[in-house]
C-alpha positions, 0 to 999 in steps of 0.5 A: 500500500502507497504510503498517503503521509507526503500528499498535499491533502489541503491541494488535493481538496482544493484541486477537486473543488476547482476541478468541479467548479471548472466543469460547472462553467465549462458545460455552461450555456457561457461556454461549451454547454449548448453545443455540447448538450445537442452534440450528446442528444440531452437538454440543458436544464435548471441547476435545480434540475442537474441530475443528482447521481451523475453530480455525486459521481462527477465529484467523486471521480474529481476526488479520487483523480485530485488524489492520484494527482497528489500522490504522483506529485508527493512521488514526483512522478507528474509525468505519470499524472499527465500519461493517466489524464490523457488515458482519461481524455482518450477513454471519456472520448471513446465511451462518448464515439460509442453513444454517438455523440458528435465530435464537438462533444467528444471533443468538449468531453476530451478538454475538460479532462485535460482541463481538470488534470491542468488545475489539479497540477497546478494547485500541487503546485501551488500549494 
């Protein structure tokens, strides 16, 4: 079992609520979300409308990447951080080519993964 004691718990916390807030305005009407929603074949609704497991499920993920970032940065090993993030572009973008979502989609879906990896590594290394 890795040893958690060198991880920057303060950055991992801080780089999945980032992470999170990031993909609020990211798939927002203010950016990405229109075009992706038509592209994904679902309708953009209300916050109070956001469908709940999906939200639990998307901060939980965000939680367990921020944590791996932080033990590939406590084991200065970011390199290995950024291989995974690009396997998670990759693999959103496949599951995504499978339902036939349209390339833009795909390709909003792709960005926000490289776009989480890139605030989690930056808040490791800032604080």
């Amino acid at each position: 079992m890795d040893d958690f004691s060198n991880v920057n718990w303060l950055a991992v916390i801080v780089g999945a609520v980032l992470a999170f807030v990031a993909g609020w305005l990211w798939y927002s009407p203010i950016l990405f979300g229109a075009k992706w929603a038509e592209g994904s074949r679902v309708e953009m609704g209300t916050a109070d409308e956001m469908p709940k497991m999906a939200m639990l499920l998307q901060a939980l993920a965000l939680l367990l990447i921020s944590t791996f970032i932080g033990m590939t940065a406590a084991a200065g090993a970011l390199t290995t951080a950024i291989v995974a993030i690009l396997g998670i572009a990759a693999f959103n973008m496949s599951a995504g080519a499978f339902i036939k979502k349209s390339n833009y989609a795909l390709l909003v879906d792709g960005g926000y993964a490289i776009l989480i990896g890139i605030v989690m590594i930056v808040v490791q290394g800032i604080l």
